[in-house]
C-alpha positions in Angstrom: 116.1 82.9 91.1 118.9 81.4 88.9 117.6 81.0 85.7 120.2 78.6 83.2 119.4 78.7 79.7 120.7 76.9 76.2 121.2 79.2 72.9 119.2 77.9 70.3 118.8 78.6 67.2 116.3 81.0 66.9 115.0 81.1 71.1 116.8 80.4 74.2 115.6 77.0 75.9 115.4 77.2 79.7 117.1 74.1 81.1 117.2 75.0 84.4 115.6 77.2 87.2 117.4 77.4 91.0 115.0 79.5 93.7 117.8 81.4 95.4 115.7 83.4 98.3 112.1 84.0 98.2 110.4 86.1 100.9 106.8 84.6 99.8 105.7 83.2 102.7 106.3 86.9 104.7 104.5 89.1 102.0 101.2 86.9 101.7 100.6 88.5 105.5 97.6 91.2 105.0 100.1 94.4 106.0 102.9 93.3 104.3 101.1 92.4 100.9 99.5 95.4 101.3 102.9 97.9 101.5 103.8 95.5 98.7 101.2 96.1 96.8 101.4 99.6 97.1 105.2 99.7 96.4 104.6 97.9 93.0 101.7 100.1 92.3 103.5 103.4 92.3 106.8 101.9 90.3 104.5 101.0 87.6 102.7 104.5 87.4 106.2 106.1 87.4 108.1 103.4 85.0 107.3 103.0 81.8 107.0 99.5 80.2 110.4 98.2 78.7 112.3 100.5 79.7 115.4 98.9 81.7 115.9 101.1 85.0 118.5 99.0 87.3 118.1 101.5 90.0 114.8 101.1 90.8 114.8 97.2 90.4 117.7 97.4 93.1 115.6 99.5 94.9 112.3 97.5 94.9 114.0 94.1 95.6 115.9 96.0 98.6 112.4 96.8 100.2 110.8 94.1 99.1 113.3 91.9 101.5 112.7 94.8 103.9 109.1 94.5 104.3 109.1 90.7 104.5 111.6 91.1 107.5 109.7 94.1 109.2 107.2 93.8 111.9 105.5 97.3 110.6 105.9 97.2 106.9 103.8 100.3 106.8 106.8 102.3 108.1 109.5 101.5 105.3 107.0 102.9 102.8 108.1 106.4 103.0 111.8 105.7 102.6 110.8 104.1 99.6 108.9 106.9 98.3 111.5 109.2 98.7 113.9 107.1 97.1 112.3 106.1 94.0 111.6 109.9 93.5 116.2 110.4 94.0 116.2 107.6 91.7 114.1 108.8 88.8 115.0 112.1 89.3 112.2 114.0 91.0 113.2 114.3 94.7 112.6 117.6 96.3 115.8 119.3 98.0 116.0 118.7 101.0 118.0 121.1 102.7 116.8 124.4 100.3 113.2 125.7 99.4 111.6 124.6 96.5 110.9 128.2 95.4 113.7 130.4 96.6 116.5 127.9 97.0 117.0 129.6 100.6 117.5 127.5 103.8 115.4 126.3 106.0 115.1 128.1 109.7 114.3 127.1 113.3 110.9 127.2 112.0 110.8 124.1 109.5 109.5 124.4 106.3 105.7 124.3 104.9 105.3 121.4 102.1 104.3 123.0 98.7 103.2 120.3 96.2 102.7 122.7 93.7 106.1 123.0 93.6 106.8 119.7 94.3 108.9 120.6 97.4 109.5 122.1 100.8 109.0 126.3 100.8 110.3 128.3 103.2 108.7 130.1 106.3 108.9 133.4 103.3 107.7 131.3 100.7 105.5 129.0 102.6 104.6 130.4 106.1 101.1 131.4 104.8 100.1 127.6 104.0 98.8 126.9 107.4 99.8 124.7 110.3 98.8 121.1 108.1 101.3 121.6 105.7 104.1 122.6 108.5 107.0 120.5 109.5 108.7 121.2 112.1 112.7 121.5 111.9 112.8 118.0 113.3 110.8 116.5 110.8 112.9 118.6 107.8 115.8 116.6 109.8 113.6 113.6 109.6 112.6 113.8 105.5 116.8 114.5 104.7 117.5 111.3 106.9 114.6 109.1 104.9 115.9 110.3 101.8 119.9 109.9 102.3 121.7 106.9 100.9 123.2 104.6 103.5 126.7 105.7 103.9 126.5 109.4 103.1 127.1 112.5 104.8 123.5 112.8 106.4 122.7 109.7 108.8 119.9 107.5 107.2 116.8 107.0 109.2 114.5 103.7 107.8 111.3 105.2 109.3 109.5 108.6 108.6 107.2 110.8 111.6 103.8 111.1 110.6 104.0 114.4 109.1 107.3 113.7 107.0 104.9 110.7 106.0 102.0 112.6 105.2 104.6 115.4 103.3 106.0 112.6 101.0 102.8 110.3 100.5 101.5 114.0 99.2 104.7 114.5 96.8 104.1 110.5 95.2 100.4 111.3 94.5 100.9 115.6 93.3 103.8 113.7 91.2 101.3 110.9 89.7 98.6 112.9 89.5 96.3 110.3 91.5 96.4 108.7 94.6 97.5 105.4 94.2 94.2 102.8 94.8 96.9 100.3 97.2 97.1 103.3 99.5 93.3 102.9 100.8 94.2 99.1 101.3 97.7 99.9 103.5 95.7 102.0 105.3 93.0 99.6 106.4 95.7 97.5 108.5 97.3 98.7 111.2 101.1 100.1 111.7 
């Protein structure tokens, strides 16, 4: 939206208003309103009010054009995820342990939300084979994480378990799970 406006003398007067792209019409479909939904949900639990944080306006209006475009919606939401925790400063490493800082080996990694990362097979082996990801799926969360244009190649979609690791790193970082997930997950991918 173009938004022109007159100074006045004690408020601004709007005297014009130009839509520039709107992707209405494609969010008002069930799965896409529902990733929506679930994308504005989680930026304002993380965000406080008033507080101006470009990044993450950039950030939302980039998927928000994504979503309307994509045929599974569902799948951008992890990228997302992962991206809005880089941008406010809470992503996991992705190459190192949470708890060690050692690297990863052949074996993957284990998810450790207490920690709010990925442990290593020493630090995390223990945790069972739900919390395992396998050394493709490590490859898999750096790729959803990377910025477009950086040394890792960036990958738009997650595998299910990279899902499952970040959906479980959003809600151990808001302390809930966020109520738009149950309605995402009533549609299918």
């Amino acid at each position: 939206m173009r938004v022109s406006l007159h100074r006045g003398r004690n408020l601004d007067v709007i005297t014009g208003v130009q839509m520039v792209r709107s992707h209405w019409h494609a969010l008002v479909q069930p799965g896409t309103f529902a990733a929506a939904s679930l994308l504005a949900e989680i930026v304002d639990a993380f965000c406080e009010l008033d507080l101006a944080l470009p990044e993450v306006y950039e950030l939302l209006g980039a998927a928000t054009a994504a979503l309307a475009a994509s045929a599974e919606p569902a799948s951008l939401v992890p990228r997302f995820e992962l991206r809005l925790l880089a941008a406010l400063g809470l992503a996991p490493p992705a190459d190192a342990c949470v708890r060690c800082s050692g690297a990863f080996n052949e074996h993957g990694a284990w998810l450790d939300v207490d920690s709010g990362g990925l442990a290593c097979e020493r630090c995390g082996g223990g945790r069972g084979d739900v919390n395992h990801l396998r050394s493709d799926d490590v490859a898999n969360f750096r790729a959803v994480g990377a910025e477009r244009g950086g040394p890792v190649r960036a990958a738009v979609t997650a595998t299910p378990r990279t899902a499952r690791a970040i959906d479980e790193l959003v809600t151990w970082h808001l302390g809930k799970r966020p109520k738009a997930r149950a309605l995402l997950d009533t549609f299918p991918a």
